[in-house]
C-alpha positions, -999 to 999 in steps of 0.1 A, spaced: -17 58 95 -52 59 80 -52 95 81 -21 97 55 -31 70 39 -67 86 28 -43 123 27 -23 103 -3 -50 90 -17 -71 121 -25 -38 137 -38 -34 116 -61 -72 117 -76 -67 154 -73 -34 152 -100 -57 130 -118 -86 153 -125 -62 185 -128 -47 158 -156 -77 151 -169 -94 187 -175 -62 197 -190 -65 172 -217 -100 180 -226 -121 217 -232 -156 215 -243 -158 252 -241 -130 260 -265 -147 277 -295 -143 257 -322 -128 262 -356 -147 268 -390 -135 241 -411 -147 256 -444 -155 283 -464 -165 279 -499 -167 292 -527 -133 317 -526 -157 348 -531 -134 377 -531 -131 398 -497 -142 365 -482 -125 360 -447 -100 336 -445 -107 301 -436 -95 263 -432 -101 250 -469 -105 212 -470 -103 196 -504 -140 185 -517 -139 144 -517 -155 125 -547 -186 107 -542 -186 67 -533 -184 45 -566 -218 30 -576 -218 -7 -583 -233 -20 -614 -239 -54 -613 -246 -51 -653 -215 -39 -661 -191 -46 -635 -171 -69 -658 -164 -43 -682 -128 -32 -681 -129 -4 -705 -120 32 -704 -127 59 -723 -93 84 -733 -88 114 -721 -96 129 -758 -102 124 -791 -71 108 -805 -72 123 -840 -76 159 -828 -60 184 -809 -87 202 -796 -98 198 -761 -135 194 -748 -157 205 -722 -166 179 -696 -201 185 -679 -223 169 -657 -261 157 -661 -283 160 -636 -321 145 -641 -354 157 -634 -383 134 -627 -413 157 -634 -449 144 -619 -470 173 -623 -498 155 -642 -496 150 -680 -477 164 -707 -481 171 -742 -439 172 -749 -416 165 -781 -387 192 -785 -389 191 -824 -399 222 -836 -394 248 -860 -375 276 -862 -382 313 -870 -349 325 -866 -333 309 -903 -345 287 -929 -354 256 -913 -390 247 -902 -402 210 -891 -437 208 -876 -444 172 -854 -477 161 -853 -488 163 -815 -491 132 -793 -494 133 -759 -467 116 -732 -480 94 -699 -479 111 -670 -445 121 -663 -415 134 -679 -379 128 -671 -353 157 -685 -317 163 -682 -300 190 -672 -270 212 -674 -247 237 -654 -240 270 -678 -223 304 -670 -230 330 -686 -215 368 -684 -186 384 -665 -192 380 -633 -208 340 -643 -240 337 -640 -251 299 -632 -286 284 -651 -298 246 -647 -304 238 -686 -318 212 -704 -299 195 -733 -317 190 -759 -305 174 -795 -342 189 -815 -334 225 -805 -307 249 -818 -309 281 -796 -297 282 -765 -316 308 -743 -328 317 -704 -348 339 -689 -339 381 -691 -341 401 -661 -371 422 -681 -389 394 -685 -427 397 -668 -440 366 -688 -413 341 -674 -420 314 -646 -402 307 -618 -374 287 -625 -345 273 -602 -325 301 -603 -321 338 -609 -327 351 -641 -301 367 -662 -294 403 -659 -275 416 -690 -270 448 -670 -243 429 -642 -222 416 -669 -190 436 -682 -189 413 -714 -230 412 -729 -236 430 -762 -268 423 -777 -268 412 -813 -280 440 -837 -303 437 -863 -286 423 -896 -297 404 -925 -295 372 -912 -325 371 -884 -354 383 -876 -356 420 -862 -376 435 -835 -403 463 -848 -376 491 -841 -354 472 -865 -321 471 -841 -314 442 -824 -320 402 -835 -349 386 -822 -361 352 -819 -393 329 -819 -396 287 -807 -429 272 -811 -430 237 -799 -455 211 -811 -462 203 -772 -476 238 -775 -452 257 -756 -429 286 -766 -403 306 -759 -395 343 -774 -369 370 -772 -338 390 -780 -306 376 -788 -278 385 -776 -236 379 -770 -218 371 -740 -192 346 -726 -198 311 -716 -184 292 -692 -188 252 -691 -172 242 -657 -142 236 -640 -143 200 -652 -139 212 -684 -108 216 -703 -125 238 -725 -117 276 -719 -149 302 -715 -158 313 -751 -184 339 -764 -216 324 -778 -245 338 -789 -275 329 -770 -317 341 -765 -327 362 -740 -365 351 -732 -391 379 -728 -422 357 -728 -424 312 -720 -455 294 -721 -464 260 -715 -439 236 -699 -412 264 -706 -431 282 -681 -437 258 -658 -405 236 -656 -382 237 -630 -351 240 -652 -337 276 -665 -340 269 -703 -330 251 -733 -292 244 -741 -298 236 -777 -272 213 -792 -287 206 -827 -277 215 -862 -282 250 -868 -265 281 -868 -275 295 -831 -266 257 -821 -238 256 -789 -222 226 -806 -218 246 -845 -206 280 -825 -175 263 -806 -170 237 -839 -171 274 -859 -146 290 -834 -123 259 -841 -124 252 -804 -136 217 -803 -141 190 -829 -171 183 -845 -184 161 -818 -203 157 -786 -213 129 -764 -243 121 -738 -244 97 -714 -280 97 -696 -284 74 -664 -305 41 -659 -339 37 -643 -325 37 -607 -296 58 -607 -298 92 -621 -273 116 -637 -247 116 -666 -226 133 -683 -221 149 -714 -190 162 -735 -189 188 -756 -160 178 -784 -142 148 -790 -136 118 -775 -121 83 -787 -150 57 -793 -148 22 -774 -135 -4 -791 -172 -20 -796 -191 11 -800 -220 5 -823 -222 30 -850 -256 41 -875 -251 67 -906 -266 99 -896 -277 117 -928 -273 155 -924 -292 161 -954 -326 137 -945 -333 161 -921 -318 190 -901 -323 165 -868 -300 136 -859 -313 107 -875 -302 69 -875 -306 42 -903 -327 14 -883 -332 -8 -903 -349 -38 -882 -360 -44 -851 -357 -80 -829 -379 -91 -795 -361 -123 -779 -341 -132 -811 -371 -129 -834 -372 -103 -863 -401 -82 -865 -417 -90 -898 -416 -51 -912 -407 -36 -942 -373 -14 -940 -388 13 -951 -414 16 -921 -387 36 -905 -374 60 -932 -412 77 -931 -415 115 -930 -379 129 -910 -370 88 -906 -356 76 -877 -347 106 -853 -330 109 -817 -343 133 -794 -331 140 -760 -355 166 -748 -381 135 -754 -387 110 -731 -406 82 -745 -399 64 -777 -430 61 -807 -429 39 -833 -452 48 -869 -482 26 -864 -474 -6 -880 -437 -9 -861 -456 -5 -829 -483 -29 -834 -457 -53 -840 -437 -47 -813 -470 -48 -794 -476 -84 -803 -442 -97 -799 -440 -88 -763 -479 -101 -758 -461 -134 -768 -430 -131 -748 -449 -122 -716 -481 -145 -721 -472 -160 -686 -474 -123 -664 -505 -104 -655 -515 -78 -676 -526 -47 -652 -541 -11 -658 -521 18 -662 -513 43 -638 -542 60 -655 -574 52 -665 -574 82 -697 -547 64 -713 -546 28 -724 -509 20 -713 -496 -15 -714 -483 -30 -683 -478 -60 -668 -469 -69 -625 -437 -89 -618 -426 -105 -584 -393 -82 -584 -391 -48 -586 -351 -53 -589 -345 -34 -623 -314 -60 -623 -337 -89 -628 -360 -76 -653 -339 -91 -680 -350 -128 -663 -383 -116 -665 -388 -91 -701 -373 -101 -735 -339 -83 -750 -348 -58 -775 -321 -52 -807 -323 -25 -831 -303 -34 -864 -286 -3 -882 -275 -7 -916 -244 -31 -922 -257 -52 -899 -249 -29 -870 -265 -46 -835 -276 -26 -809 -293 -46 -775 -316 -31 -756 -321 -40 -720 -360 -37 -706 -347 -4 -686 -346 7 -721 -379 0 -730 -401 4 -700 -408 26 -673 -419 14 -632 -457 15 -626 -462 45 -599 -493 28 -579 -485 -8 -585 -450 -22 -565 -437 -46 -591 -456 -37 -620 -437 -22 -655 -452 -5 -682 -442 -3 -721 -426 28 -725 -429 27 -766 -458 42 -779 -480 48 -814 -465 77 -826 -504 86 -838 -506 86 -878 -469 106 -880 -445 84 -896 -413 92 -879 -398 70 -856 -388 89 -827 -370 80 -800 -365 96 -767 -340 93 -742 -353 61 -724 -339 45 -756 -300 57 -746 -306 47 -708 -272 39 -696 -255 42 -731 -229 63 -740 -241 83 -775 -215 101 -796 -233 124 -823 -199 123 -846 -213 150 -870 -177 154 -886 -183 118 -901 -219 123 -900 -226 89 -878 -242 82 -842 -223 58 -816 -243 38 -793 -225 20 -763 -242 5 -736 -221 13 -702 -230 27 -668 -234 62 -671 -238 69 -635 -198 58 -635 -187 73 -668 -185 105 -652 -151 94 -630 -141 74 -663 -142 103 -684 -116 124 -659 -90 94 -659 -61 102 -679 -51 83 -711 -18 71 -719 10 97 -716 -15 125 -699 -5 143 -671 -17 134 -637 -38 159 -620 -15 185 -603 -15 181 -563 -31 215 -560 -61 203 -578 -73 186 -546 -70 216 -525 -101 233 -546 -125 246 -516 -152 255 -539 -190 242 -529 -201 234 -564 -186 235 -599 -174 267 -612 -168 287 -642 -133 285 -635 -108 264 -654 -88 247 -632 -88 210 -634 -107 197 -604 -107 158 -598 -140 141 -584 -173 150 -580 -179 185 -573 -202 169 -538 -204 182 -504 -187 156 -488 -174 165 -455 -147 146 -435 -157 117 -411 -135 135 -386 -154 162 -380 -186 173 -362 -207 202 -370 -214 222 -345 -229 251 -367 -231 261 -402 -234 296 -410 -249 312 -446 -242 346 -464 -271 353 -484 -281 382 -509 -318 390 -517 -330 411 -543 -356 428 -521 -342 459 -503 -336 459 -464 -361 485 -460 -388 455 -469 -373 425 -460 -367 440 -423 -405 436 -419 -407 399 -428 -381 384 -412 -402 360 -390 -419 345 -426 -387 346 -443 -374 324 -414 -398 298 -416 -395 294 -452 -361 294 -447 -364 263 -422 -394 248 -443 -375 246 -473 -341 232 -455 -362 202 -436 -350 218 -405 -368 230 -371 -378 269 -368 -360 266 -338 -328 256 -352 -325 289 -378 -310 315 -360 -307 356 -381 -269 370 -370 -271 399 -392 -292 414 -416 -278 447 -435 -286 466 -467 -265 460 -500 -267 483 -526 -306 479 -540 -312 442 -521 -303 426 -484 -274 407 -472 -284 381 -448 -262 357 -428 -277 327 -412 -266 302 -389 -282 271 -385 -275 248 -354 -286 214 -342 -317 207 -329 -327 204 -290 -318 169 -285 -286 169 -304 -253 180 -298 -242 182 -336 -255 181 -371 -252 154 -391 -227 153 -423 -261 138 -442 -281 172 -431 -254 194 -432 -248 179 -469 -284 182 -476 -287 223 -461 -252 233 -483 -263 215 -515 -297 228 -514 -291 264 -512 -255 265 -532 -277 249 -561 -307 269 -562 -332 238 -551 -350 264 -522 -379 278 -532 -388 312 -521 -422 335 -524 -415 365 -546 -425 386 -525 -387 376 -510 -371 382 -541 -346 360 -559 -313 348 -536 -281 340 -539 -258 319 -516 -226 344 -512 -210 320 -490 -211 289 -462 -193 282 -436 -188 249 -415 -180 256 -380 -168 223 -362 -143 207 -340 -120 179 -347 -130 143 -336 -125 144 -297 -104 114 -286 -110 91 -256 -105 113 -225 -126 143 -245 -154 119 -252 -156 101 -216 -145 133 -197 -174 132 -179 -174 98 -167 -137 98 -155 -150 129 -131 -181 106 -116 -160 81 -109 -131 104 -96 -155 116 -75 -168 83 -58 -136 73 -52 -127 103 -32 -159 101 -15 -151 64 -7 -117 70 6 -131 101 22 -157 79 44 -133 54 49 -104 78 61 -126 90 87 -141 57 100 -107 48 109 -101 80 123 -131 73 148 -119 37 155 -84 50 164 -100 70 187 -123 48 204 -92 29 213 -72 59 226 -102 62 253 -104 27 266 -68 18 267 -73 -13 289 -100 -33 298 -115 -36 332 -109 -70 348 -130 -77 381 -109 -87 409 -108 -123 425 -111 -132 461 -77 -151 474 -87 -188 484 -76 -197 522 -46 -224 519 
């Protein structure tokens, strides 16, 4: 009976486990998940739809119900949506202000020099240009009209985040010839041009023709612009981490006055720049309806060929500063400059403004600067929450002419200490002995500012720019919805396509997944002959630059394509994990797709071709305990197994002794 009993019993674990191992495969390869961008020739792949990025909450604006509309009510013409991205720049001090002059035309303007505290924060651009697109990292800039990046033949250009421009690849480039409105190159044929900026840094080239392409958040179609071709940087130009200069002031060579010229947008654009904390922006290149409470100045076209405001006054906690109007119409007046990063007040404005925040903050500790060469203004606070500065630091208001308000919260008016936790630091400085009043773009933190050059006035709205990105792609009343097919994009960062794509363009991979492997198609410049030689050392740049182990980068196949390399590159988890996590993966994808790895030259530029995510859906229960379910399958056979066969020997123990022995008794006499 034991015997069939235990005989049961291990046929049944048996069906179990067979059960069991049917249900679950760790060995079954698994699938690649995606396969971005849609390169052509690109093996086919599972295409997952890219997801927008988490909303960030604003506790200083999170009662605001407004929106802005999907365009500019008054016009018909559509506008190019683009993103901001910012650049926090620490490499000592520099001399910077984006006004300059020209050479190109008729206007000149020559700032007097001042120097900046020790970093500078710039924004950025994505622009295509040429057929096939060619992507450059740009930074807008209201002081500059020419838009321009560095030229393949350029051997006096700094290494820049990414590949320079070759004229050569691109089926639509014709350079501009030499003609009676610009300046000519010594063999008199094509157009050159010349920037000298009063930081001391320049930029020089030919000029030439080619299509641009603003994104596929754009509604804007790609349109041929003129644009400069650099031969020779210096100074910061050389040195920055950004491409170039998209210029987007009032001249001729301007991006902004070549579409308004084509009569493909308004006469219009927008920027958004993000707060102290939270990065990023936006800016639009066209129309858009104005808020409700938008605060408007006069810009006067004629004053000066740079976006000026009329400021009249300016308030600290309530309190006018006791100044004469005029302190601000000195010289150019009152000018707006994004390529700048600080604001400076003419002498007399600032040692106002000086004294009324002395007054304000009489209570806080005045400490030294971040520097001891410079005689910066700061003071140390028990919270470095840039939500409770305003409990801490007085409100600022600029007054524009009829009476126009504009508030300024202390993100707009200082910057964090970088040695001191808690301590702020004026970020309003003596413009020198120049008169103008510039001001830079810590002024327009987290405010919305329209440059309406068509009614020649500047909008001011205070509003979270970090969010405005998502407000600008909902729909006004009576637009369409975004078409179902939108969402089924695949591409790994924005494109110069057209299609309307909704979200962030982010590398956000599904919570149902794990990554298993990620594999990376990448062309070099350097031929294969070369390259073959350092592959070790291009590895281990490859895994510096990537925050990953050596170990973990892994060459699959290195070939020769046409005059450069074609690499592909897989990278997989490191020796104690199983799979790599959506945060690295993010990081590894984003990193390479966006030009942010930083090669020798002796490497040659790159170019990521394509990536490919190779995972496995979430495993369920039985996948994820398989393992378990076997050990204990396993004891319990064991168990029965031991138990089945001490019964079997008790059984038998009785079969040999049947009956027990009894001793016999003598029989009593009666």
């Amino acid at each position: 009976m034991a015997r069939a009993l235990a005989n049961i019993a291990v046929g049944t674990v048996g069906c179990f486990l067979l059960f069991v191992l049917s249900q679950s495969d760790p060995s079954t390869p698994s699938s690649p998940l995606l396969l971005p961008p849609p390169y052509h020739g690109a093996p086919s792949a599972l295409i997952l739809p890219l997801y927008p990025s988490p909303k960030i909450s604003s506790r200083t604006f999170s009662n605001s119900p407004r929106r802005l509309l999907r365009s500019d009510s008054h016009s018909s013409h559509p506008n190019a949506r683009m993103r901001l991205y910012d650049d926090l720049v620490l490499n000592g001090y520099n001399i910077v202000t984006f006004l300059s002059f020209d050479l190109i035309f008729t206007r000149f303007l020559v700032t007097d020099i001042f120097e900046e505290p020790k970093f500078r924060r710039y924004y950025t651009t994505r622009l295509w240009i040429g057929t096939p697109p060619q992507q450059f990292a740009l930074i807008v800039d209201t002081g500059s009209t020419v838009t321009y990046v560095p030229c393949a033949t350029c051997e006096q250009c700094g290494r820049h985040q990414d590949p320079k421009f070759q004229p050569d690849l691109s089926s639509t480039y014709q350079p501009v010839k030499c003609n009676l409105d610009c300046n000519c190159d010594t063999d008199k044929v094509q157009c050159i041009y010349d920037r000298q900026y009063a930081e001391m840094s320049s930029s020089s080239g030919v000029l030439g023709e080619d299509v641009m392409s603003f994104g596929n958040q754009s509604e804007l179609a790609p349109q041929r612009a003129v644009f400069g071709c650099e031969n020779e940087e210096t100074g910061d130009l050389y040195s920055q981490h950004a491409d170039g200069i998209m210029g987007l002031g009032r001249g001729d060579l301007s991006v902004v006055d070549q579409l308004v010229e084509k009569g493909v947008i308004s006469d219009s654009f927008s920027l958004c720049y993000g707060g102290m904390d939270i990065g990023g922006g936006a800016m639009v290149l066209g129309g858009i309806s104005a808020p409700s409470d938008m605060v408007f100045s006069s810009s006067d076209p004629v004053r000066s060929p740079y976006y000026n405001i009329d400021l009249k006054e300016i308030h600290v906690a309530g309190k006018q500063l006791r100044l004469n109007p005029s302190v601000f119409d000195g010289k150019y007046g009152t000018v707006l400059d994004s390529g700048t990063t600080f604001a400076y007040l003419p002498e007399a404005a600032f040692l106002a403004f000086k004294e009324a925040i002395f007054k304000e903050l009489n209570s806080l500790k005045q400490v030294r600067g971040p520097d001891p060469n410079y005689n910066d203004i700061c003071f140390s606070t028990a919270s470095s929450d840039v939500f409770e500065l305003s409990k801490t630091f007085p409100a600022v208001e600029m007054v524009f002419g009829h009476q126009q308000r504009f508030k300024l919260s202390p993100e707009n008016y200082l910057f964090r200490h970088s040695k001191i936790h808690g301590a702020y630091c004026l970020g309003i400085f003596q413009n020198e002995k120049d008169p103008t009043t510039l001001l830079g773009g810590i002024i327009v933190r987290n405010t919305l500012v329209t440059y309406d050059r068509e009614h020649s006035k500047v909008g001011f709205w205070k509003t979270n720019c970090s969010e405005l990105w998502k407000r600008l792609h909902m729909p006004g009343p009576g637009a369409p919805s975004p078409s179902p097919s939108s969402h089924e994009k695949g591409n790994s960062t924005e494109s110069p396509t057209m299609s309307a794509t909704v979200g962030s363009p982010h590398y956000d991979l599904p919570e149902e997944t794990q990554i298993a492997k990620i594999t990376l198609d990448m062309s070099l410049s350097k031929n294969y002959t070369y390259l073959k030689l350092q592959v070790n050392k291009l590895t281990e740049f490859i895994a510096k630059e990537l925050a990953v182990n050596t170990s973990q980068v892994h060459l699959l196949n290195f070939t020769s394509e046409g005059n450069g390399s074609l690499v592909r590159w897989a990278i997989t988890p490191s020796g104690s994990s199983t799979y790599i996590s959506h945060e690295s993966a993010t990081n590894i994808i984003s990193r390479l797709a966006e030009h942010r790895v930083r090669l020798p030259d002796t490497f040659g530029n790159y170019h990521l071709v394509q990536w490919e995510v190779v995972s496995s859906m979430k495993q369920n229960w039985w996948q994820r305990n398989y393992m378990e379910v076997v050990a204990v399958a396993i004891i319990i056979v064991v168990g029965l197994s031991a138990y089945g066969v001490w019964g079997m020997w008790r059984r038998r123990q009785q079969m040999v002794n049947p009956y027990e022995a009894v001793p016999e008794q003598e029989l009593q006499p009666l």
